[in-house]
Structures are given as C-alpha cells and as structure tokens.
C-alpha positions in Angstrom: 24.0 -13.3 15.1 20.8 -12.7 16.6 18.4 -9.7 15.9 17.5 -7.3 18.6 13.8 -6.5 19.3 13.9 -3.4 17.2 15.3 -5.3 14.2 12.4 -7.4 14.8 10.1 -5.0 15.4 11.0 -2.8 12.0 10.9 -6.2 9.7 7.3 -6.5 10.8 6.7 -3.1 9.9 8.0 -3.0 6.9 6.3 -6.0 6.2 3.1 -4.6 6.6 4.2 -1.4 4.6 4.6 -3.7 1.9 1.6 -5.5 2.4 -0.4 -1.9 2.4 1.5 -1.6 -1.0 0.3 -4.1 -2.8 -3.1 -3.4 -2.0 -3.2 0.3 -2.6 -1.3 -1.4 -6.0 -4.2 -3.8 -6.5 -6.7 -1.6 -6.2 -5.1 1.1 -8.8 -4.8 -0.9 -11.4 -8.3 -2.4 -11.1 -9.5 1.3 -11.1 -7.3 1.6 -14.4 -5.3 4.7 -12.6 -1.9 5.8 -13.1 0.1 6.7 -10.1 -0.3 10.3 -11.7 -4.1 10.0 -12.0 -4.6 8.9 -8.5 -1.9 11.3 -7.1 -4.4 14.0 -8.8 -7.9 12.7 -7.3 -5.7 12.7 -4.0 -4.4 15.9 -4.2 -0.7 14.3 -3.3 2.7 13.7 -5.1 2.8 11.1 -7.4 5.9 10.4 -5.8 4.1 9.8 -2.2 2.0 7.5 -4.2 5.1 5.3 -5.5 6.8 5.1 -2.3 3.5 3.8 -0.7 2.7 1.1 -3.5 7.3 0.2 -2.7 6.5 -0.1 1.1 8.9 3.1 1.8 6.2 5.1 3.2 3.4 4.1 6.2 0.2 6.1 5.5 -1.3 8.4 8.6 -5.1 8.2 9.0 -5.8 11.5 6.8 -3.8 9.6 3.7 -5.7 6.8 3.8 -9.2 8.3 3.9 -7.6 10.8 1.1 -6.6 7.3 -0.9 -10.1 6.0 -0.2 -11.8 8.9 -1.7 -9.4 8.8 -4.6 -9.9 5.6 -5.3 -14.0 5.6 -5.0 -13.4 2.5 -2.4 -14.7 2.7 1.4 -11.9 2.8 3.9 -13.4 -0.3 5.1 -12.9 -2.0 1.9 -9.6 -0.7 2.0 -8.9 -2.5 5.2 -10.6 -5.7 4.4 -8.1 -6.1 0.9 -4.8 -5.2 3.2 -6.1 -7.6 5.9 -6.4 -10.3 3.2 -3.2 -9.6 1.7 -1.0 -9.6 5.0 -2.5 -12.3 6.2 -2.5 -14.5 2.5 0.3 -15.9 0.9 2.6 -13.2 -0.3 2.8 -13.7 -4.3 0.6 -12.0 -6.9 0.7 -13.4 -9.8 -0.5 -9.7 -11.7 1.6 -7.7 -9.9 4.6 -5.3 -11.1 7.8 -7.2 -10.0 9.7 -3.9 -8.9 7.0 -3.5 -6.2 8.3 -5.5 -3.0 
C-alpha cells in the first residue's frame, strides 16, 4: 500500500528529529554532561532533554538557543553538527544504542 503525503511528510520529520538527537547527544557527551547536568545549565526537564536526544520532541527556536548556552557551543555550531549528521551516513559508532 502506498503512503499518503502526510505519512511522507511526518517520516522526514521525524527523521530529522532524530538526526537533531544525535547531535544534541554528541555534543553532551563530549561536554561530559548528564542529561540532568545539562537539563540544569538549561533550566529544563531532564525529561525534555531525553525525549529530544530519542527524536520524540522538535525543539522551538528559544530551546535551542537555551541548549546552546547550556552546552557553551554557538547556535551556529549547533547547526553545522546537525547539518553534518542528517546529511552523513546515519551510524555512530559511540553512540547509546537506545537513542534512534
């Protein structure tokens, strides 16, 4: 059976959501952060922070500049690493398996 645009549509976004996840993943762990540390510096729910790194969640613009300061990284640079990752090959050798 063939998918509708939405289905489409909604299995590109969650593939960049996942994408965005491994990043913000990346990037934690090089900064040697828990989810609970950075959830702190961010002044969010460690939860919020989980369901980002799974994909669940799609950060608005506020989020990610709150992520950038938490994280000591310029937006841009932020940007750059999801841009690499979306468009690279979609293994990581380093990462946690249970994120997508």
């Amino acid at each position: 059976m063939a998918k509708t645009a939405a289905q489409v549509r909604r299995g590109k976004e969650s593939a960049k959501s996942a994408a965005f996840g491994r990043t913000l993943y990346a990037l934690r762990v090089e900064k040697g952060y828990s989810q609970e540390e950075l959830s702190f510096r961010c002044e969010i729910d460690r939860s919020y922070v989980s369901a980002l790194e799974r994909g669940v969640k799609e950060p608005c613009l506020i989020m990610l500049i709150k992520l950038s300061d938490g994280l000591d990284t310029p937006l841009s640079e932020l940007f750059r690493r999801f841009e690499l990752d979306d468009a690279g090959p979609k293994a990581s050798p380093r990462r946690n398996p249970r994120v997508r």
